[in-house]
Structure formats: C-alpha cells, structure tokens
KEGU-36772 format. One record per residue (C-alpha): x, y, z. Coordinates in steps of 0.5 Angstrom, whole numbers, padded with zeros to 4 digits, always signed. Each point is the difference from the previous one (the first is absolute). Example, Ala and Ser with C-alpha at 12.3 -4.5 7.8 and 13.67 -1.06 7.14 Angstrom:
residues 2
+0025-0009+0016;+0002+0007-0002;
end
This chain:
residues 231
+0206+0207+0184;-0003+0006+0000;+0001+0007-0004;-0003+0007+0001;+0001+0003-0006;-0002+0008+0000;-0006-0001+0005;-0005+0007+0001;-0006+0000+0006;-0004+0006+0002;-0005+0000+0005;-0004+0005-0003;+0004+0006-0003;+0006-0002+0004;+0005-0003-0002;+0003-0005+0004;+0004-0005-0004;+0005+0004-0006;+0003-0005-0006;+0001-0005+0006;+0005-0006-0002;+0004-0005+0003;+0001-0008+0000;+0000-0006+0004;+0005-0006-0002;-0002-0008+0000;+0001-0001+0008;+0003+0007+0002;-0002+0005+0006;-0001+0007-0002;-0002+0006+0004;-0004+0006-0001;+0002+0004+0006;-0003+0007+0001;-0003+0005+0005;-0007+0000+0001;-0004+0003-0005;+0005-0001-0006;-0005-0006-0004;+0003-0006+0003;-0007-0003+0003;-0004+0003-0007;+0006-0004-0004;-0002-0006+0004;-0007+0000-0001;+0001+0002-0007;+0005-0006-0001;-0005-0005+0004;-0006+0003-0005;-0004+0003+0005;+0001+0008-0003;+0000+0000-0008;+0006+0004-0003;-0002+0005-0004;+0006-0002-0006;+0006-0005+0000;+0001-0007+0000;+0001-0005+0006;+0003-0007-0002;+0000-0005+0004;+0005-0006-0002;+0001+0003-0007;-0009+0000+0000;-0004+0006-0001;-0004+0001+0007;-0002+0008-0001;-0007+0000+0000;-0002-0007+0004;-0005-0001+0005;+0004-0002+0007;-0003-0007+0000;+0003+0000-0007;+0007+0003+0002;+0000-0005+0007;-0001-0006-0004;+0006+0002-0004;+0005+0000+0006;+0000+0006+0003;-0002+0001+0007;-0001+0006+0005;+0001+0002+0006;-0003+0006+0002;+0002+0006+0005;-0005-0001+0005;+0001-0009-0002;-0009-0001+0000;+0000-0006+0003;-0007-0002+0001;-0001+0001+0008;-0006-0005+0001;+0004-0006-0002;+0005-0004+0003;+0007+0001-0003;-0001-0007-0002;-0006+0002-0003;+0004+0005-0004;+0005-0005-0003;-0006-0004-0002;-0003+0006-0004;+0006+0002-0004;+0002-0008-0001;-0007+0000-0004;+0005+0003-0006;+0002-0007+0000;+0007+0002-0004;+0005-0006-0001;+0006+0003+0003;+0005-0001+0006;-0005+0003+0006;-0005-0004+0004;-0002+0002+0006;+0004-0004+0004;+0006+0003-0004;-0003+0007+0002;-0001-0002+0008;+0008-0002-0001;+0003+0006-0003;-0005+0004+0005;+0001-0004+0007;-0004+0005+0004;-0006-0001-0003;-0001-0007+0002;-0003+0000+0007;-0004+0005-0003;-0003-0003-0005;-0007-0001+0003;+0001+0008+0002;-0005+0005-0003;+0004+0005-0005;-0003+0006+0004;+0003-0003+0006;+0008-0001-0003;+0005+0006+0002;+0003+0004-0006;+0005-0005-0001;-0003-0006-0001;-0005+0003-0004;+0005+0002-0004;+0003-0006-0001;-0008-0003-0001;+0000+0004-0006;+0006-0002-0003;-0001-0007+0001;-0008+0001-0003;+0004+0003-0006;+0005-0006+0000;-0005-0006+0000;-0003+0003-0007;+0008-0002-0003;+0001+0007-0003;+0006+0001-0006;-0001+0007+0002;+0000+0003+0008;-0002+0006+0001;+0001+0004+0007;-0002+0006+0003;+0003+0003+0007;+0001-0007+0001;+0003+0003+0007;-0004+0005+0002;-0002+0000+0007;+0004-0006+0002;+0006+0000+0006;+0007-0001-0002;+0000-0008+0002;-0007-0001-0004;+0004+0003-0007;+0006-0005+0001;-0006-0005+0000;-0003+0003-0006;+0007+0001-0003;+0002-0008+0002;-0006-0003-0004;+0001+0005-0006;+0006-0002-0001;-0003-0008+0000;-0005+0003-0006;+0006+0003-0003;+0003-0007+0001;-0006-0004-0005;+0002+0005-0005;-0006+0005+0001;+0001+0007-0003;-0003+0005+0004;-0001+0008+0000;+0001+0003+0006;-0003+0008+0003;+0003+0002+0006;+0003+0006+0003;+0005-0004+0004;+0006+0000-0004;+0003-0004+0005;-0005-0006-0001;+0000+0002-0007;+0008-0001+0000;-0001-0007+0003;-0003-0003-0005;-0001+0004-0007;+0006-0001-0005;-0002+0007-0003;-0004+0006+0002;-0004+0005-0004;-0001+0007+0004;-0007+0003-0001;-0001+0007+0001;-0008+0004-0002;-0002-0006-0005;+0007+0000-0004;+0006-0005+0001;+0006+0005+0002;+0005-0005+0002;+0002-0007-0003;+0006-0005+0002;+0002-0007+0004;-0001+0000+0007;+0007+0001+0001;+0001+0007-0004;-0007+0002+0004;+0004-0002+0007;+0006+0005-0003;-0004+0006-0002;-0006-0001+0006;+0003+0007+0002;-0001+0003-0006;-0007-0004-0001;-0003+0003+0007;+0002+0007-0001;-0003-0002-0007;-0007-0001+0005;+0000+0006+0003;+0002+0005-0006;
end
C-alpha cells in the first residue's frame, strides 16, 4: 500500500532524512519507533505531503504521490494523525466529524461508525474540542481521519500524554480499524503499544533505518535494540 523508497529531507543545510526506505503492505500495521529527534514526526509529514522531500519516491498503492499537494494526497486515501491531533478547538466534536466527512469518500466509516468504535465520544458530541481531555482528543482525531475512509492511515504519537487506561481504548479501536482492512503507519516510542498492533517494526535512528524485522524478532532483540538507543 505504501513504499518509501530512498527519501532524503533537509531543513536547510541539515539533513534530516538519509535514502529512507521502508514499505506498508495491503492492510497491514507497521511501526516506525525511535527516540525523540530520530525523523520520525518529519518522515510523517514528508509522507502526508506537508514537507517535500528533496529525492526518492513515495507511492502509494503502487501511484507515484512524491510531489502531490496535501489535498491531492488526502483524496487518494492517505490520512494523518498529527502529534499535537489539530483538532479544531471552536467546533463541537460533532462539528469535527462533520468537516472531515465533507471528503465524502465511499467507504465502511460514517459517523455513527465512528461514535461506535469510540464509545466515549458520544456524550460529548456537542462538547467543544478545547473543552476534550487528552484522550478524547485523541480519539476525535482518529476518528476525524476515519470518516475520510483512508486506504492508508498515517499515526504520529498516537499515545502521548495519555494514562494506561486511555491507551487500551485507543488500542481496542485500532484494532477494529485494523479489523476493515485499513493499513496503517504507526510512529511511536512506546514499543509495548507498538508490539500490540504492528506485524513489523522499523528502528529509525538520526534520520536513517537501523534496524528491521517482525514484531516478534524486535520483542527477542528489544535489549539489544535499546542499548542500540542510548550508544
């Protein structure tokens, strides 16, 4: 569904991504774990079109995409999740839901699809986004992402700021969407979250992939890949 084939970025004379390469298979989790400073957040928004890479290639579902708008990219199927979620905080969570569904793309997710995969957002549907907790932003902005019926989904720090028990929820519904058939990329640094969902994980390290394998080899390595860290 999605291949990254030999990415480079630079903000300015720093280079931030080095011949990046990886892949996302038809309906498949994959997770870009890393430190913080390592590409991941820049890898997104490269990927989501709102940083042009300076050379390679991004495809998405065997399409050429490397020099599309974000609109163009968007209507596609690839939908992100940003770090900081940019829900809009002067509109209801409804009012969220309504904006995104204006994509109008023919898929399994409407609203009311969205309000059961996220139980918890129902009593606040008339509930200004600046008035959410962290979690139930955080779920708003998934389920905003939903609603566009993206191929492709895109999830930065999709567990940052939240308790344990807001990251089983977020887990639980992800493994619904997972269920539909939707492939996702997944950035994180917790590995534990990440090894719950992702069939294969991709170590990112200073822009560059140092490390590739299933989740099962990554859980058998994890010392090793820490100690990979902190060197």
């Amino acid at each position: 569904m999605l291949a990254v084939e030999r990415v480079n970025f630079s903000y300015g004379k720093a280079q931030a991504l080095h011949d990046l390469s990886f892949a996302v298979g038809a309906s498949e989790t994959v997770a870009l774990v890393g430190r913080n400073g390592a590409g991941k957040s820049t890898t997104m928004r490269v990927l989501a079109g709102l940083l042009e890479s300076r050379s390679g290639t991004i495809s998405l579902d065997g399409m050429d995409i490397t020099k599309w708008e974000v609109s163009r990219i968007a209507r596609q199927g690839m939908s992100y999740v940003p770090e900081d979620r940019q829900i809009f905080p002067n509109l209801t969570a409804m009012e969220n839901l309504q904006v995104a569904a204006l994509a109008n793309r023919a898929g399994s997710f409407g609203i009311g699809d969205v309000f059961d995969i996220f139980p918890q957002l129902g009593p606040k549907r008339k509930t200004l986004g600046e008035n959410l907790s962290g979690g139930e932003k955080q779920m708003l902005a998934i389920a905003r992402a939903l609603v566009t019926n993206p191929r492709m989904l895109l999830l930065d720090e999709p567990t940052e700021g939240l308790a344990p028990v807001v990251i089983e929820s977020v887990i639980k519904a992800l493994r619904l969407i997972q269920s539909a058939g939707v492939s996702m990329l997944v950035v994180e640094q917790n590995f534990k979250f990440t090894s719950e969902l992702a069939s294969r994980q991709y170590l990112i390290d200073s822009g560059r992939i140092v490390w590739s394998g299933t989740t099962e080899e990554f859980t058998a390595q994890r010392a090793d890949i820490e100690r990979m860290l902190v060197s």
